[in-house]
LUMLUMDREN-2810 file (N, C-alpha, C; in Angstrom, 1 decimal):
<atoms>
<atom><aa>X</aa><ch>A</ch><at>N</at><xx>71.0</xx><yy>81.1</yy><zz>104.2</zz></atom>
<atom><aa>X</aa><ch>A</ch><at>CA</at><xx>70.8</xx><yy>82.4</yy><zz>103.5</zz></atom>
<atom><aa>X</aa><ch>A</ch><at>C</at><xx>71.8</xx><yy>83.4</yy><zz>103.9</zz></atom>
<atom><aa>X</aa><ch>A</ch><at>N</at><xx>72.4</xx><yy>84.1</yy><zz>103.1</zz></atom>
<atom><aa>X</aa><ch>A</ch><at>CA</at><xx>73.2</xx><yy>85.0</yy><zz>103.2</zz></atom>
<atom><aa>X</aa><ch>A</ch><at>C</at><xx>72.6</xx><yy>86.1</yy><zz>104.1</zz></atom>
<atom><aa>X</aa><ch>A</ch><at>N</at><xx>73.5</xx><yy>86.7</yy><zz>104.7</zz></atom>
<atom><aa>X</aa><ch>A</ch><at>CA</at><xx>73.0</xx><yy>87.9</yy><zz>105.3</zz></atom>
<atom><aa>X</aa><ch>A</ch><at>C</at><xx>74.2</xx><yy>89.0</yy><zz>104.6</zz></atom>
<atom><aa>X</aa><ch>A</ch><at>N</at><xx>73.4</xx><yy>90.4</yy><zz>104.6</zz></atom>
<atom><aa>X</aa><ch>A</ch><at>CA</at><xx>74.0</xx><yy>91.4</yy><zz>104.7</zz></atom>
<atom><aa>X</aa><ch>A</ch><at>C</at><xx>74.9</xx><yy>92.0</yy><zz>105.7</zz></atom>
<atom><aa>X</aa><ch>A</ch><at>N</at><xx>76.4</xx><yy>91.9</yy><zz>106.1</zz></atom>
<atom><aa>X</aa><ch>A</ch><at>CA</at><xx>76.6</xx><yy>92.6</yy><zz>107.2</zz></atom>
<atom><aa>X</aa><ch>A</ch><at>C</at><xx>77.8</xx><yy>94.0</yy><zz>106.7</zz></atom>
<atom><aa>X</aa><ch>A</ch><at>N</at><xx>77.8</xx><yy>95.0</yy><zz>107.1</zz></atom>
<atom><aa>X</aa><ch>A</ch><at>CA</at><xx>78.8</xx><yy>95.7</yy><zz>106.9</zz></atom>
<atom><aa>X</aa><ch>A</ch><at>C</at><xx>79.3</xx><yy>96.2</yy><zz>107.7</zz></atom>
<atom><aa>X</aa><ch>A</ch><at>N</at><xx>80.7</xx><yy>96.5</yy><zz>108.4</zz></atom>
<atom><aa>X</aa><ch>A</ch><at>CA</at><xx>81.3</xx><yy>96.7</yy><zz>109.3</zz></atom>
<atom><aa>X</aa><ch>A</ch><at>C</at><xx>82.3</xx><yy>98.3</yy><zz>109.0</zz></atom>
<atom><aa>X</aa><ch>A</ch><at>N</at><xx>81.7</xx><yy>99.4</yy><zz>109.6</zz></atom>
<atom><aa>X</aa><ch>A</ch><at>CA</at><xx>82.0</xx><yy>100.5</yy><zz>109.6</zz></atom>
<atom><aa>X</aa><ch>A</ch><at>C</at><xx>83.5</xx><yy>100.8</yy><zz>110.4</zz></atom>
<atom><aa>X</aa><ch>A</ch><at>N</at><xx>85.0</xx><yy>100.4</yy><zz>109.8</zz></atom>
<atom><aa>X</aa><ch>A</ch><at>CA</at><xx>86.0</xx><yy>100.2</yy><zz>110.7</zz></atom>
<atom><aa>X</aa><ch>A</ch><at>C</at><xx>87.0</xx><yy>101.2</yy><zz>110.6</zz></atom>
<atom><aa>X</aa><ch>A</ch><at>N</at><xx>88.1</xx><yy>101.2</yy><zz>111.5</zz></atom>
<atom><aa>X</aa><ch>A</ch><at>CA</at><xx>89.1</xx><yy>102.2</yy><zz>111.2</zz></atom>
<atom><aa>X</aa><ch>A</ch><at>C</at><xx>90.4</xx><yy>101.6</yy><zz>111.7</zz></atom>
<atom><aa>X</aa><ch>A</ch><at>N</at><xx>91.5</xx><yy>101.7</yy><zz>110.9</zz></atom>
<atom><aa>X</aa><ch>A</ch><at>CA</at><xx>93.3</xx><yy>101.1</yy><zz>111.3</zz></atom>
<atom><aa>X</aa><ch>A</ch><at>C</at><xx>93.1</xx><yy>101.0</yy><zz>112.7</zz></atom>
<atom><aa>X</aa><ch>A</ch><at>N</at><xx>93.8</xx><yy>100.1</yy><zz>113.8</zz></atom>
<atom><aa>X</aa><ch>A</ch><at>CA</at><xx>94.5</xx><yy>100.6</yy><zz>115.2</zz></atom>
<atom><aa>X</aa><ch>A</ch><at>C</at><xx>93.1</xx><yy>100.6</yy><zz>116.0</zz></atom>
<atom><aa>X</aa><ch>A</ch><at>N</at><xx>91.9</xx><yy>99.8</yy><zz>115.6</zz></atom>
<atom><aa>X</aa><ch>A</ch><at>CA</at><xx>91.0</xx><yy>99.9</yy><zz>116.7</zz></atom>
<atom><aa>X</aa><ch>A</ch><at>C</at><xx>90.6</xx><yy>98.6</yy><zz>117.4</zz></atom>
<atom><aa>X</aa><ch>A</ch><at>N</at><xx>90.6</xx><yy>98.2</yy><zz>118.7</zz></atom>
<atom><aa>X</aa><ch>A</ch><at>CA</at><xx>90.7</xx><yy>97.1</yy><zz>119.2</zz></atom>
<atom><aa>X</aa><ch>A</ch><at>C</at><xx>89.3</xx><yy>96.6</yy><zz>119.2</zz></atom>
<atom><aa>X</aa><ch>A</ch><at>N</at><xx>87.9</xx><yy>97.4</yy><zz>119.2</zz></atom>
<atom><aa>X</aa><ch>A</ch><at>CA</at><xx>86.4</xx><yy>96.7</yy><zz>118.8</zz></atom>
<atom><aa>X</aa><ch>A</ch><at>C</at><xx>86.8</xx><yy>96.0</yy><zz>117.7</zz></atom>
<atom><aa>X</aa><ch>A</ch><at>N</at><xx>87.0</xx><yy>97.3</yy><zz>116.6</zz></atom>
<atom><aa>X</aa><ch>A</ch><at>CA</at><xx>86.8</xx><yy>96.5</yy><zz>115.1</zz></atom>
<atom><aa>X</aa><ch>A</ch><at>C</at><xx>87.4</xx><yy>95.5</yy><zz>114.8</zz></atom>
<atom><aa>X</aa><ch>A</ch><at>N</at><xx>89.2</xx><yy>95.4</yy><zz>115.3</zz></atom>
<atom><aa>X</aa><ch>A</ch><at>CA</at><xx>89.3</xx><yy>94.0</yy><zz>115.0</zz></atom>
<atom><aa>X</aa><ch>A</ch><at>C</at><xx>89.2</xx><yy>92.9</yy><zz>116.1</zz></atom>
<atom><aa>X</aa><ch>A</ch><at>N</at><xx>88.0</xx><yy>93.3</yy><zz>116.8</zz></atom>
<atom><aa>X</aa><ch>A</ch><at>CA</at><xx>87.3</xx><yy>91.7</yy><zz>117.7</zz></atom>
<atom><aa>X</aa><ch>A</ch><at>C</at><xx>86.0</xx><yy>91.7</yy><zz>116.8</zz></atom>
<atom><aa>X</aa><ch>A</ch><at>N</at><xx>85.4</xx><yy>92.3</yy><zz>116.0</zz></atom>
<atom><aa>X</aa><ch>A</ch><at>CA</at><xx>84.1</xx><yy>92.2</yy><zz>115.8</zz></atom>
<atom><aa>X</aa><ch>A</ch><at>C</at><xx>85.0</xx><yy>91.6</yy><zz>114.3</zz></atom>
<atom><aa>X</aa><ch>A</ch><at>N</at><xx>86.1</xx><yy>92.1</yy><zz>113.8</zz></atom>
<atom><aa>X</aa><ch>A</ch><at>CA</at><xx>86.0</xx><yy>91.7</yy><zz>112.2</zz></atom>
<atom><aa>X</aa><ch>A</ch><at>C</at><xx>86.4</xx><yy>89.8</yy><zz>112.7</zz></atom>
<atom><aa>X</aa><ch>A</ch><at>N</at><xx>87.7</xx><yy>89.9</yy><zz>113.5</zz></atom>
<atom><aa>X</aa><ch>A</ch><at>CA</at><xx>87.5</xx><yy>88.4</yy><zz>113.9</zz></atom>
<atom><aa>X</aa><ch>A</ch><at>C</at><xx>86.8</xx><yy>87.5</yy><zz>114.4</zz></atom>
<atom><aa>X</aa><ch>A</ch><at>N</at><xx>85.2</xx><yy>88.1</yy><zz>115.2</zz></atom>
<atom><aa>X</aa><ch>A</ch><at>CA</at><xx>84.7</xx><yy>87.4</yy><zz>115.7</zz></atom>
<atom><aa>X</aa><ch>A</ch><at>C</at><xx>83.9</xx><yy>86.4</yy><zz>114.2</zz></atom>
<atom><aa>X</aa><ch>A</ch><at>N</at><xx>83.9</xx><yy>87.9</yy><zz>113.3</zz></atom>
<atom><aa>X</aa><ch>A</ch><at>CA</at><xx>82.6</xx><yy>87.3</yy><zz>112.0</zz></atom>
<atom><aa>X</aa><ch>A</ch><at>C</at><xx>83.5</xx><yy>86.3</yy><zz>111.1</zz></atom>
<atom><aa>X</aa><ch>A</ch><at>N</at><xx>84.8</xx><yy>86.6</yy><zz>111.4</zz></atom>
<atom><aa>X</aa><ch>A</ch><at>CA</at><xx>85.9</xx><yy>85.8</yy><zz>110.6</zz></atom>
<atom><aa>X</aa><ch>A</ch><at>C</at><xx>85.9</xx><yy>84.1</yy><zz>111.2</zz></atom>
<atom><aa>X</aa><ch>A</ch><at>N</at><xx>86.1</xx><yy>84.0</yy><zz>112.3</zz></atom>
<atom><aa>X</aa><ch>A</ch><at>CA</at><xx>86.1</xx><yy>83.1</yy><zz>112.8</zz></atom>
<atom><aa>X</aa><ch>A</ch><at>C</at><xx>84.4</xx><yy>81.8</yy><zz>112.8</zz></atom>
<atom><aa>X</aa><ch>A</ch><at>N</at><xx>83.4</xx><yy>82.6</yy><zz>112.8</zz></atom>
<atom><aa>X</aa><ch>A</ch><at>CA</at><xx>82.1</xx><yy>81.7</yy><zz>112.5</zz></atom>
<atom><aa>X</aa><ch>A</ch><at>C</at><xx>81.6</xx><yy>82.2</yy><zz>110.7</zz></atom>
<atom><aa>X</aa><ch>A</ch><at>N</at><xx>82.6</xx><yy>82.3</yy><zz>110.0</zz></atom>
<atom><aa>X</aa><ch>A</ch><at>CA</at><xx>83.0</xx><yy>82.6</yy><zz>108.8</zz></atom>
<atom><aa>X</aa><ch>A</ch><at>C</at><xx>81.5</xx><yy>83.1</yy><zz>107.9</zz></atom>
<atom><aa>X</aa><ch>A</ch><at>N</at><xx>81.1</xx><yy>84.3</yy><zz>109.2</zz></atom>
<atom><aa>X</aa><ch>A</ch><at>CA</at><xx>79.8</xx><yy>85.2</yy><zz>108.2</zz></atom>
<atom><aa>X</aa><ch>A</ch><at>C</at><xx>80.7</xx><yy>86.1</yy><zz>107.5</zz></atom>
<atom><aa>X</aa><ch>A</ch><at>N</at><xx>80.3</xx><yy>86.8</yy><zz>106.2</zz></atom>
<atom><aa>X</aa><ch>A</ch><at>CA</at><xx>80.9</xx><yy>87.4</yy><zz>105.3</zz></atom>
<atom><aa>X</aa><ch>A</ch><at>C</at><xx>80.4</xx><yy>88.5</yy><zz>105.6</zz></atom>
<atom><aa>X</aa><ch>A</ch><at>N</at><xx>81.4</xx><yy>89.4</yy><zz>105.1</zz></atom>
<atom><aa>X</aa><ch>A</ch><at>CA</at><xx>81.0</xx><yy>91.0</yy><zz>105.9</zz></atom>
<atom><aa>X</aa><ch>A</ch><at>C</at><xx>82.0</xx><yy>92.0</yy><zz>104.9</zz></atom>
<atom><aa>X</aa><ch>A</ch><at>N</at><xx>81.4</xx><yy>93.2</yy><zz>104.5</zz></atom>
<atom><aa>X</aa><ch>A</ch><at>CA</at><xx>81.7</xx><yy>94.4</yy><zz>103.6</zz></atom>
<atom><aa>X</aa><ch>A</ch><at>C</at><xx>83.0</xx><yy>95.2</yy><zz>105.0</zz></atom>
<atom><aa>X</aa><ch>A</ch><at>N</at><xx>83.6</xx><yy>95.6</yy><zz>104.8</zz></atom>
<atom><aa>X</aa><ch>A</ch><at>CA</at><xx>84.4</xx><yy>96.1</yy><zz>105.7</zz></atom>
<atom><aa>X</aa><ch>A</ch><at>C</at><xx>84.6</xx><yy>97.7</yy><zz>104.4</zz></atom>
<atom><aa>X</aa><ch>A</ch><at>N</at><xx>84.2</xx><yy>98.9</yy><zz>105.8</zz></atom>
<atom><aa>X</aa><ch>A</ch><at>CA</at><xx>84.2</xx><yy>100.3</yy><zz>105.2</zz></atom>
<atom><aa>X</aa><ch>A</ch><at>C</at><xx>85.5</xx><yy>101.0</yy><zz>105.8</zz></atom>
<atom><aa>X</aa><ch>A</ch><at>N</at><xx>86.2</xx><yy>101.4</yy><zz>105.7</zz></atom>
<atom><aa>X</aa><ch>A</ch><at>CA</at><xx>87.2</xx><yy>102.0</yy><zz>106.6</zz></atom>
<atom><aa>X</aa><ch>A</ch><at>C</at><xx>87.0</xx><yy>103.3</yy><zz>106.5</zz></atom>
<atom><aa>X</aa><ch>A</ch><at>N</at><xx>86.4</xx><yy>104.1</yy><zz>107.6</zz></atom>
<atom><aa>X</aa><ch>A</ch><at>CA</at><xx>86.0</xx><yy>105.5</yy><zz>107.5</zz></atom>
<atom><aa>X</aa><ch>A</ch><at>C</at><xx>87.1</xx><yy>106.6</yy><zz>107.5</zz></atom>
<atom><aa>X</aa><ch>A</ch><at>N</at><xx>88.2</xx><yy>106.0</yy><zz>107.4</zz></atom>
<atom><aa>X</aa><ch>A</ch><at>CA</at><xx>89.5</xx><yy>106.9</yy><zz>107.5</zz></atom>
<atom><aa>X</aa><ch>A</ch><at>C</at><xx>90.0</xx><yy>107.1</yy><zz>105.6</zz></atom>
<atom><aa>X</aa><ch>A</ch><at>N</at><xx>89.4</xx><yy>106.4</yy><zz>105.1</zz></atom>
<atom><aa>X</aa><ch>A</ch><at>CA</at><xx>89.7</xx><yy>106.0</yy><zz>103.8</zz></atom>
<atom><aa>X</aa><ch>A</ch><at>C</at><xx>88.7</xx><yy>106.9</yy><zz>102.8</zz></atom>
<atom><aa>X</aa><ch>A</ch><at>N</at><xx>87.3</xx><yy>106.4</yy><zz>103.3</zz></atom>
<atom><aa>X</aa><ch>A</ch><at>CA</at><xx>86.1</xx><yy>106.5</yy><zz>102.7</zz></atom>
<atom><aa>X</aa><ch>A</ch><at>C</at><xx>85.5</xx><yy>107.4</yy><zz>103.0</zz></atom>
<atom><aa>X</aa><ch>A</ch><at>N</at><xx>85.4</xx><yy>109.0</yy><zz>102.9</zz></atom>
<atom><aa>X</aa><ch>A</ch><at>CA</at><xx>84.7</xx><yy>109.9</yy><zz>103.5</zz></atom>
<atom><aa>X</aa><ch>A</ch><at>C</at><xx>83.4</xx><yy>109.7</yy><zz>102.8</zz></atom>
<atom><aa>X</aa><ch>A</ch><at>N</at><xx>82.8</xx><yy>109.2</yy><zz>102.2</zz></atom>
<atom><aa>X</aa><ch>A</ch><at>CA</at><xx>81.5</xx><yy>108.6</yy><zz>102.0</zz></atom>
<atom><aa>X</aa><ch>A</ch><at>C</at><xx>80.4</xx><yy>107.7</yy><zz>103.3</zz></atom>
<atom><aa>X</aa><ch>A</ch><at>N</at><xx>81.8</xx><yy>106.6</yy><zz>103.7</zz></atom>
<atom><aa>X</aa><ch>A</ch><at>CA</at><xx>81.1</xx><yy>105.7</yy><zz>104.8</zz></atom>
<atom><aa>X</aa><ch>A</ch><at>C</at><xx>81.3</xx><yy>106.7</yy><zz>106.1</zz></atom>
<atom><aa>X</aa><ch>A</ch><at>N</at><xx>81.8</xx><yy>107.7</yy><zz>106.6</zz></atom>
<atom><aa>X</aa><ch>A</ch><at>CA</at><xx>82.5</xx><yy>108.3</yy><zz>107.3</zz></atom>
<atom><aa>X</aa><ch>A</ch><at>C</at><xx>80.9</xx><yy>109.1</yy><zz>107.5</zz></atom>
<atom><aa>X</aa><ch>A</ch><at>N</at><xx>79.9</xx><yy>109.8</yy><zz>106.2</zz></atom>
<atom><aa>X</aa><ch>A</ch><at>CA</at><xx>79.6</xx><yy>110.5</yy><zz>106.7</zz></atom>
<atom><aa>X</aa><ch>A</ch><at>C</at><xx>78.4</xx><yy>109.7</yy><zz>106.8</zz></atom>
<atom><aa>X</aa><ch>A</ch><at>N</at><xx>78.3</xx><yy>108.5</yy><zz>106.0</zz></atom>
<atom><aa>X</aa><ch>A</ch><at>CA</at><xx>77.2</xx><yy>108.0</yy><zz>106.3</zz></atom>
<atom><aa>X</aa><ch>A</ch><at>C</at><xx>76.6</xx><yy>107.0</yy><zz>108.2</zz></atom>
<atom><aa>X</aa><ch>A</ch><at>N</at><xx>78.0</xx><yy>106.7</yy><zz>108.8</zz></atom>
<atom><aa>X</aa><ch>A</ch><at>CA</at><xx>77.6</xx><yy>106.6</yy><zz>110.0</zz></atom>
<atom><aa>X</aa><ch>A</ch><at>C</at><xx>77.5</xx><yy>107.5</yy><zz>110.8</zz></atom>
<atom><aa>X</aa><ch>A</ch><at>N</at><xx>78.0</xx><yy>109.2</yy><zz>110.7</zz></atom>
<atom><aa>X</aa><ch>A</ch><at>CA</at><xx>77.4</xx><yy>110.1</yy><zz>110.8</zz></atom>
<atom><aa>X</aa><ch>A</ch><at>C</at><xx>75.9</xx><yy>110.3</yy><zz>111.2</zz></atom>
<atom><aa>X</aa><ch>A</ch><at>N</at><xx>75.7</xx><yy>110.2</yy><zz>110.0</zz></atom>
<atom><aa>X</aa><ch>A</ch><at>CA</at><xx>73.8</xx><yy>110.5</yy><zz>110.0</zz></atom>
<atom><aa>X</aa><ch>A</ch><at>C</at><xx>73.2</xx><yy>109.4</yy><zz>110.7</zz></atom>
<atom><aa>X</aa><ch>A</ch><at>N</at><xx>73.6</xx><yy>108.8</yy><zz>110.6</zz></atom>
<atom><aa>X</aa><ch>A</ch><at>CA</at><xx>72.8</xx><yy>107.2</yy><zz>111.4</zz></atom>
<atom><aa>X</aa><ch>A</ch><at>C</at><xx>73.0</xx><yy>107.8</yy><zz>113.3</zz></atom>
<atom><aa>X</aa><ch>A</ch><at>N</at><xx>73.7</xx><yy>108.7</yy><zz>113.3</zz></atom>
<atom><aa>X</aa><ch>A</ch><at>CA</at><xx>74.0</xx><yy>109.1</yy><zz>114.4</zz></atom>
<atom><aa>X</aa><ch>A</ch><at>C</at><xx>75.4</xx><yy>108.5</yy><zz>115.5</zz></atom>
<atom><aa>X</aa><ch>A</ch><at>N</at><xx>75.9</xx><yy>108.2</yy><zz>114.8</zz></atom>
<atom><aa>X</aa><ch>A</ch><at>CA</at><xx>76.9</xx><yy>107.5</yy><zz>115.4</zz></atom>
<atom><aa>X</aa><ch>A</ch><at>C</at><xx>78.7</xx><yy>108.4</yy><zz>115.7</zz></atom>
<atom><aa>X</aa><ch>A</ch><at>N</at><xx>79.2</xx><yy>108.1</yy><zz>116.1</zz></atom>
<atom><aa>X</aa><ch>A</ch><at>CA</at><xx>80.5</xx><yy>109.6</yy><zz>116.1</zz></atom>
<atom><aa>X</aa><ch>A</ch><at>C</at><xx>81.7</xx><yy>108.2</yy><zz>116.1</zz></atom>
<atom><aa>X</aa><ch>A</ch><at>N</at><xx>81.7</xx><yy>107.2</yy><zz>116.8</zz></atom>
<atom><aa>X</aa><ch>A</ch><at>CA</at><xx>82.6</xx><yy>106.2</yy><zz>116.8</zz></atom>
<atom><aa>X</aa><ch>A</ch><at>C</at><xx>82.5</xx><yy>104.8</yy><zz>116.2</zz></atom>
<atom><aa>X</aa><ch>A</ch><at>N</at><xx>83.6</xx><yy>104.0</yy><zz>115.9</zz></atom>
<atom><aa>X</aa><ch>A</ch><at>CA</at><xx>83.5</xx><yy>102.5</yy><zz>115.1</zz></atom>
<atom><aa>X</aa><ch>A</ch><at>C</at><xx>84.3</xx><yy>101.7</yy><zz>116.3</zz></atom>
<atom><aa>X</aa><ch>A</ch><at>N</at><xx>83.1</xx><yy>100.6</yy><zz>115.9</zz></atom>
<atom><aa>X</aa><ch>A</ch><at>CA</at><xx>82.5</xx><yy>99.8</yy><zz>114.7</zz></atom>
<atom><aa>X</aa><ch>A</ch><at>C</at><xx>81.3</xx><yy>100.3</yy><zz>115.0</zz></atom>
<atom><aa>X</aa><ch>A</ch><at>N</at><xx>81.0</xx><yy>100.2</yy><zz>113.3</zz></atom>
<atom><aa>X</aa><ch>A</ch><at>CA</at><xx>79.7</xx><yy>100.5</yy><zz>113.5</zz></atom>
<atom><aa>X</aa><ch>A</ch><at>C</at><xx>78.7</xx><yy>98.8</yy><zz>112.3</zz></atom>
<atom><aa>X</aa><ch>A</ch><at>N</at><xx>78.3</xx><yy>98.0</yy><zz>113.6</zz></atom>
<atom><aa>X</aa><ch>A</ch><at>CA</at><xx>77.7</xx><yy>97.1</yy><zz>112.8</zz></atom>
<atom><aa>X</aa><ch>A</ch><at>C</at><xx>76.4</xx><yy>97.5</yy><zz>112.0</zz></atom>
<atom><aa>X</aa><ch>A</ch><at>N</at><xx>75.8</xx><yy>97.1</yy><zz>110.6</zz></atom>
<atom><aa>X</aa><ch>A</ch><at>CA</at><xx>74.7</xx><yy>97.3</yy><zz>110.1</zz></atom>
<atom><aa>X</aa><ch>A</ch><at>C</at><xx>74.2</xx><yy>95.5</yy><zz>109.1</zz></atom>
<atom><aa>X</aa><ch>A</ch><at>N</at><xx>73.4</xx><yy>95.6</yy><zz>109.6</zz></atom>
<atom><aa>X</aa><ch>A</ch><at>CA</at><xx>72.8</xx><yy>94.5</yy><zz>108.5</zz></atom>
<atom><aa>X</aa><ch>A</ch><at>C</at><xx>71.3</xx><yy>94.8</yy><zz>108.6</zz></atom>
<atom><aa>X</aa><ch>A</ch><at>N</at><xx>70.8</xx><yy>93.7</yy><zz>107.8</zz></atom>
<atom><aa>X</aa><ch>A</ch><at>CA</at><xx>69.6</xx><yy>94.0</yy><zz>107.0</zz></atom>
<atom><aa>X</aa><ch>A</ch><at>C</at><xx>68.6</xx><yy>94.7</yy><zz>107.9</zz></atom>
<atom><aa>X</aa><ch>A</ch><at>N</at><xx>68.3</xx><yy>94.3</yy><zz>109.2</zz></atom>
<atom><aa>X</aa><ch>A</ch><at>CA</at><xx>67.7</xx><yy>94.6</yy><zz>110.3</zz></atom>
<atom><aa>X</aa><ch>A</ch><at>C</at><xx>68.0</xx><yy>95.4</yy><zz>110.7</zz></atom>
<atom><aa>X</aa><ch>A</ch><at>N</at><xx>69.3</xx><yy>95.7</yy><zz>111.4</zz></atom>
<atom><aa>X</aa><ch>A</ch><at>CA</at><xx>69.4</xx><yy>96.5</yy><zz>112.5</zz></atom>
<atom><aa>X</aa><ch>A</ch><at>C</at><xx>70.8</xx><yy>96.9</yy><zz>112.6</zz></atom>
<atom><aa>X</aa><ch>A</ch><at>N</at><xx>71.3</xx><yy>98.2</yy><zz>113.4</zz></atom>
<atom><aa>X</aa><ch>A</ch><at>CA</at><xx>72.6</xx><yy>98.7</yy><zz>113.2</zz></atom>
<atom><aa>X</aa><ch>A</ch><at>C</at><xx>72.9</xx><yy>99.2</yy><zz>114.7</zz></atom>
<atom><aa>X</aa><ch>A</ch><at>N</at><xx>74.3</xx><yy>98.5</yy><zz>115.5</zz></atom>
<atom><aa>X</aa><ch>A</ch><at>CA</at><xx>74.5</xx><yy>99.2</yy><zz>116.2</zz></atom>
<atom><aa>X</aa><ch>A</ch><at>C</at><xx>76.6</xx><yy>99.7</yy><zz>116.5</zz></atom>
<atom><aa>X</aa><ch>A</ch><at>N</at><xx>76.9</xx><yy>99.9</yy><zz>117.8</zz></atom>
<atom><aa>X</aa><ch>A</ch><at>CA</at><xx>77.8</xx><yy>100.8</yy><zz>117.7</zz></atom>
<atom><aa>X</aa><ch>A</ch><at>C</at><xx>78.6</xx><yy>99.3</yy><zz>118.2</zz></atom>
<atom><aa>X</aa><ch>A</ch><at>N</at><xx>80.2</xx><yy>99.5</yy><zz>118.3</zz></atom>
<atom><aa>X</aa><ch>A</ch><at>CA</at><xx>80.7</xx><yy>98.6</yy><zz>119.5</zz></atom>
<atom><aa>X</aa><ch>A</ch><at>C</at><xx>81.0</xx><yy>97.2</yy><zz>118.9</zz></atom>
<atom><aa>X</aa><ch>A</ch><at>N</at><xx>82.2</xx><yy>96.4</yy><zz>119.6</zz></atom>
<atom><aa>X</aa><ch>A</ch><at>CA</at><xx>81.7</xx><yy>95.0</yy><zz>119.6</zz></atom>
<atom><aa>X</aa><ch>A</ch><at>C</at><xx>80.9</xx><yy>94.6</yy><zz>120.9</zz></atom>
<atom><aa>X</aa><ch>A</ch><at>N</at><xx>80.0</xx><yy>93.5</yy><zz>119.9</zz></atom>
<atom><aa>X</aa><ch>A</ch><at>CA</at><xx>78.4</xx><yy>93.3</yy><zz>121.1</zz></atom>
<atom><aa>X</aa><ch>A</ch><at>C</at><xx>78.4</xx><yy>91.9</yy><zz>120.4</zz></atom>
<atom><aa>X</aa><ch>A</ch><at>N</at><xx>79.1</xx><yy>90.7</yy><zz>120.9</zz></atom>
<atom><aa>X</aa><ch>A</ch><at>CA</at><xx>78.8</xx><yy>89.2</yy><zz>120.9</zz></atom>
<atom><aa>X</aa><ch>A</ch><at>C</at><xx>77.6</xx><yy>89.2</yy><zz>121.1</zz></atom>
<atom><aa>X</aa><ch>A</ch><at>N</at><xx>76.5</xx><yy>89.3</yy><zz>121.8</zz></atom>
<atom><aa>X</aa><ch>A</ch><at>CA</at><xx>75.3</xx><yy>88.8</yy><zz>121.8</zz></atom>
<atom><aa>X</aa><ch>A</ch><at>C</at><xx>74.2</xx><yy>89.4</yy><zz>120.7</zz></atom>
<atom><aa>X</aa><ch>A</ch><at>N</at><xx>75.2</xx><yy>90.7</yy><zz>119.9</zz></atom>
<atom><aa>X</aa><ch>A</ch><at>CA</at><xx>74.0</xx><yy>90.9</yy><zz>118.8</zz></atom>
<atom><aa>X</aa><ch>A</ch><at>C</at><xx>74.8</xx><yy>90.2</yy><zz>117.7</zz></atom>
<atom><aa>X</aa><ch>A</ch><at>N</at><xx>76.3</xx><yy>89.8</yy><zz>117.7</zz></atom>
<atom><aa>X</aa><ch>A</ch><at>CA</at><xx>76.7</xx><yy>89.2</yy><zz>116.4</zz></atom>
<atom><aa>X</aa><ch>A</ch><at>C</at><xx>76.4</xx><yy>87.8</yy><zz>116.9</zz></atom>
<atom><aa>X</aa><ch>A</ch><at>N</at><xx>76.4</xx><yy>87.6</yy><zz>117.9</zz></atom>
<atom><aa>X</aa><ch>A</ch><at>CA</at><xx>75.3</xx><yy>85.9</yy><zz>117.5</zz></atom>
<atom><aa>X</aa><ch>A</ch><at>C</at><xx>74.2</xx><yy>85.7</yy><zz>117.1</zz></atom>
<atom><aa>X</aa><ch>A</ch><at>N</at><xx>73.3</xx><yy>86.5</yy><zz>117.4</zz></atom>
<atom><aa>X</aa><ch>A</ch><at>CA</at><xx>72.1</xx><yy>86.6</yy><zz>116.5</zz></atom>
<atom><aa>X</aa><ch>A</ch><at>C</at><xx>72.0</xx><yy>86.2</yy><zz>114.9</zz></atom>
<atom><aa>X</aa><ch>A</ch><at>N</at><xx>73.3</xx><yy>86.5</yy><zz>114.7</zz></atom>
<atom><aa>X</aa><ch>A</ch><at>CA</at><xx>73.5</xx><yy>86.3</yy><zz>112.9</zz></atom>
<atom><aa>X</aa><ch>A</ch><at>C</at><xx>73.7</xx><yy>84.8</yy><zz>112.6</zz></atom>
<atom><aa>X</aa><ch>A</ch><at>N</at><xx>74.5</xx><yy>84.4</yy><zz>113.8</zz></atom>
<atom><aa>X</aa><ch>A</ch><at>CA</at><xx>74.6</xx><yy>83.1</yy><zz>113.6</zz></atom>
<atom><aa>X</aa><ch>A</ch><at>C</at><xx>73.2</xx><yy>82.3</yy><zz>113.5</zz></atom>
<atom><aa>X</aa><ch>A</ch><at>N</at><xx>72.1</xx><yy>82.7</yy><zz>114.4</zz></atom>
<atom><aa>X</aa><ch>A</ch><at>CA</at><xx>71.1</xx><yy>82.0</yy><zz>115.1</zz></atom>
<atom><aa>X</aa><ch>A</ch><at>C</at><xx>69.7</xx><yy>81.8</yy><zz>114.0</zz></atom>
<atom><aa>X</aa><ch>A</ch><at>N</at><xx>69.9</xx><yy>83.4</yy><zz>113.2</zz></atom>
<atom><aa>X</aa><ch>A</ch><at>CA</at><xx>69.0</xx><yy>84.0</yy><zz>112.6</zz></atom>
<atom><aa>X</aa><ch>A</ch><at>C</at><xx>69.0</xx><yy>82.8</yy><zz>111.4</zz></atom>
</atoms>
């Protein structure tokens, strides 16, 4: 089953591209927002409370950072 994942990212940041490679590499599909681009997704991790990227979100649950042990979950789930 598909999952939802979208990845809240920005040019020149060394989380985002280990979290976009990590989803690349166990080949989950994922929305990529670039908040430098999108002042939409910019204010929406805002409100969620967040000030820096990545900002992981899927169906469940959303957090900040790359975090291998919550993007394996996706695999697992």
């Amino acid at each position: 089953m598909a999952k939802q994942v979208t990845v809240y990212s920005k040019p020149d940041c060394m989380q985002c591209n280990f979290t976009k490679k990590w989803l690349k590499e166990r080949n989950i599909p994922y929305t990529e927002l670039n908040v430098k681009e999108d002042e939409d997704a910019l204010s929406k991790i805002k409100e969620m409370g967040y000030q820096a990227v990545p900002v992981i979100v899927t169906e469940t649950e959303n957090w900040y950072g790359f975090q291998p042990d919550k993007l394996a979950k996706l695999v697992s789930d």
